[in-house]
N, C-alpha and C positions, 0 to 999 in steps of 0.2 A: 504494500500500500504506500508507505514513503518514495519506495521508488518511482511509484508514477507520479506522484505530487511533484517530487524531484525534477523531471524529468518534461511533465506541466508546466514548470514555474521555471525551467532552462528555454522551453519552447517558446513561451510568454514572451521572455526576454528576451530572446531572437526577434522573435518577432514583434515589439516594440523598436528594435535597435533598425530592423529593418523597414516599419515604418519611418521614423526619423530619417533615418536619411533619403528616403523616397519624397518626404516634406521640404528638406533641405533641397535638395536637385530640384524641389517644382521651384519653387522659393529664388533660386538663382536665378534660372532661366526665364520666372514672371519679369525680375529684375532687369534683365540684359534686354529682351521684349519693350519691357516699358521704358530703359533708357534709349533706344533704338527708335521709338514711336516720339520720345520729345525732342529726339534730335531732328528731327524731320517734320516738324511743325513748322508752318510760314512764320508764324510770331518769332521762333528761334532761331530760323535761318535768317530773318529780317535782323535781329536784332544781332548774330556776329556777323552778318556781312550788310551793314546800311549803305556802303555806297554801290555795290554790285546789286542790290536792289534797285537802287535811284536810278542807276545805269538800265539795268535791263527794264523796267516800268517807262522809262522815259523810251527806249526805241521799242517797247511793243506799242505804247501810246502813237509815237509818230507812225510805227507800219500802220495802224489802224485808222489813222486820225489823215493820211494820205491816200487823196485820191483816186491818184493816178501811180497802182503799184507797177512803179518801173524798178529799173535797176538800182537806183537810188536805195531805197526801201530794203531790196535784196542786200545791198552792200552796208549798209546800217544795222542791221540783224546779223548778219553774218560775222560782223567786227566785234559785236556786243558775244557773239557766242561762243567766236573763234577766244575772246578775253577770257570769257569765262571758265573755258575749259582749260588753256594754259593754267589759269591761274590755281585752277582745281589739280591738274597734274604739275603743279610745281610746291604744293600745299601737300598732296599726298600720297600720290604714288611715287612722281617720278622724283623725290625728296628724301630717298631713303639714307643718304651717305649718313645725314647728323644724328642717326639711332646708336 
């Protein structure tokens, strides 16, 4: 009869230990999730890049706000975007040396 008490109360404990950390692991990954979802918020991206906002809001304003989309328009979007991406691969990918 102790034996199986024993043997109950080893199980138990496993199995509490094995909950726990199955809490822990949700627990992390709700984390990484939710820091993941405010990095990618407009208010967030506005507020660490306010002039690459200004920039891009101002030439989607002019493509739209321009009547006659010619080349103009083309070349003003494309300068805002061609910027943008530089500045994104110079921010994070292609910036690896200083790690």
């Amino acid at each position: 009869m102790d034996d199986n008490i024993d043997r109950i109360k080893d199980e138990l404990e496993e199995a509490r230990q094995c909950l726990h950390q199955t809490v822990d692991e949700v627990n992390r990954k709700v984390e990484e999730k939710v820091e993941t979802v405010a990095q990618l918020q407009p208010v967030r991206l506005v507020e660490d890049h306010p002039l690459w906002s200004v920039c891009i809001a101002g030439a989607l304003g002019f493509a739209l706000g321009y009547r006659n989309n010619g080349p103009v328009t083309v070349m003003v979007l494309g300068g805002v975007i061609a910027a943008a991406l530089s500045e994104a691969w110079n921010d994070g990918l292609g910036n690896n040396d200083t790690k």
